[in-house]
C-alpha positions as CSV (number, residue, x, y, z in Angstrom):
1,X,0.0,0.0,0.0
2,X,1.2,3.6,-0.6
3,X,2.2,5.4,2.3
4,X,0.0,8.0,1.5
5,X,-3.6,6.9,1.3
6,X,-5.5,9.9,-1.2
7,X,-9.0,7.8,-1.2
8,X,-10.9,7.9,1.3
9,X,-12.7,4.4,-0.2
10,X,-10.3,2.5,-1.9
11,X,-6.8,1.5,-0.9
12,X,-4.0,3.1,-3.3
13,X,-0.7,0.6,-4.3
14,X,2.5,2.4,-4.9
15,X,2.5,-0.3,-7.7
16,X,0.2,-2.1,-10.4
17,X,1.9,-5.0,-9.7
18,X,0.5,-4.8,-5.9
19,X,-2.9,-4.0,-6.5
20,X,-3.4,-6.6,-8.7
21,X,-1.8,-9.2,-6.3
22,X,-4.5,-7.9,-4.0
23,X,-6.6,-8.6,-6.3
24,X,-6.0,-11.7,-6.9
25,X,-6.0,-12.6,-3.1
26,X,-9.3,-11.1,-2.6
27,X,-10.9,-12.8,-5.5
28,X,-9.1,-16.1,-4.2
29,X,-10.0,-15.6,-1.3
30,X,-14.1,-15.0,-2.4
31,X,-14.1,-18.1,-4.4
32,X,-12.4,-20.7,-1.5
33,X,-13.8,-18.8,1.5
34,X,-16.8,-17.7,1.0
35,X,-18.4,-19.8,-1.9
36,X,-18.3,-16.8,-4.6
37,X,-17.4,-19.2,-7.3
38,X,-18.8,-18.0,-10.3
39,X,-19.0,-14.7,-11.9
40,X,-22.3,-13.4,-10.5
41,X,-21.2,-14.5,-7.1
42,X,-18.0,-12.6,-7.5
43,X,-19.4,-9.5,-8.8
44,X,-22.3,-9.4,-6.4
45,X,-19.5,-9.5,-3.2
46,X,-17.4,-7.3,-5.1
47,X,-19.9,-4.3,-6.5
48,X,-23.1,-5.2,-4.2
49,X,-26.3,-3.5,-5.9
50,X,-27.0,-1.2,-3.4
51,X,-23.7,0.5,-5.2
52,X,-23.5,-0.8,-8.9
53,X,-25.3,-1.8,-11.8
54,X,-24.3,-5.3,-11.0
55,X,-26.5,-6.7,-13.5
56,X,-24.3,-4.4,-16.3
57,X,-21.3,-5.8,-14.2
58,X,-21.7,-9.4,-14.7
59,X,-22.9,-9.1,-18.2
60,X,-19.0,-7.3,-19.0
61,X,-17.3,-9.9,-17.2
62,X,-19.0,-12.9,-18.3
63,X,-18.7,-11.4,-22.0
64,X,-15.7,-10.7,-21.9
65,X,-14.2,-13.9,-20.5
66,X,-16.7,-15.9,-22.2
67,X,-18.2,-18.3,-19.7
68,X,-21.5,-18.1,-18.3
69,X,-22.7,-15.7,-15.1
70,X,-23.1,-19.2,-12.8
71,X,-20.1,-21.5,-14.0
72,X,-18.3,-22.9,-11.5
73,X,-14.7,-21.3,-11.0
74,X,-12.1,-22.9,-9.2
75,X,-9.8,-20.4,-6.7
76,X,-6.7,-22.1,-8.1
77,X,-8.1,-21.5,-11.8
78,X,-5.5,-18.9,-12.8
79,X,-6.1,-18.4,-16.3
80,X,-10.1,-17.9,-15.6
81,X,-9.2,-15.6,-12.4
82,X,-7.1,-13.6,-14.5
83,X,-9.5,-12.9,-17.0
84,X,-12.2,-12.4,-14.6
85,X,-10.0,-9.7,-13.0
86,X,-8.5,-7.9,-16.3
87,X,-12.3,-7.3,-17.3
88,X,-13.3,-6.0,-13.7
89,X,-10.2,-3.4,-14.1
90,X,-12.2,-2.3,-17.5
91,X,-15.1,-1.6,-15.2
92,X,-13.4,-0.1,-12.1
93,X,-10.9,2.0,-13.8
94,X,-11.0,1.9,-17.3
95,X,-7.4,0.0,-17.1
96,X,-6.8,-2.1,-19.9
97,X,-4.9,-4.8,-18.0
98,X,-4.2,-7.9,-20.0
99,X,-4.7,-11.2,-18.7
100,X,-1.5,-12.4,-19.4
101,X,0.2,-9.3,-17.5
102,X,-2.4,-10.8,-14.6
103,X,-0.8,-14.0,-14.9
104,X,2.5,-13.1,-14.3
105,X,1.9,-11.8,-11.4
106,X,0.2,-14.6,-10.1
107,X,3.0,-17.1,-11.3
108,X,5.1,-14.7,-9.3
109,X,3.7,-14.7,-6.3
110,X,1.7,-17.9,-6.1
């Protein structure tokens, strides 16, 4: 985390590298601890509807990585995870993070 938090909301990484290992973790961490293993179970925890257009959410993600809202994800699915977390990156900040970029930092450190 950055030293100097400028968000009151959301946590700031002094590198991309670190916030998307966070992701990763938190998104890991959804699917094996608290049965958010598919796409609509991820994007509900993550962007709750009181907050979001979920519905618009899930329809990006599952588009984009091309399975359906309900299929069953694994947390040590890395390929999946990472394209489930390059297309929520679209959404949250209009990053265009490849998946592949994703993965190595999962292969680095996981």
């Amino acid at each position: 985390m950055s030293p100097e938090q400028t968000d009151r909301e959301f946590i700031v990484f002094n590198r991309l590298e670190y916030g998307i290992r966070a992701a990763i973790k938190l998104i890991r961490r959804y699917v094996q601890h608290y049965s958010c293993d598919s796409v609509r179970k991820i994007i509900y925890r993550w962007a709750p509807p009181c907050e979001n257009d979920t519905e618009s959410y899930i329809a990006y993600v599952t588009t984009k990585v091309g399975i359906m809202e309900s299929e069953h994800i694994k947390h040590d699915d890395m390929f999946t995870i990472c394209k489930i977390i390059s297309a929520m990156a679209q959404v949250e900040s209009q990053m265009k993070i490849p998946a592949e970029d994703i993965q190595d930092v999962w292969i680095k450190y996981f």
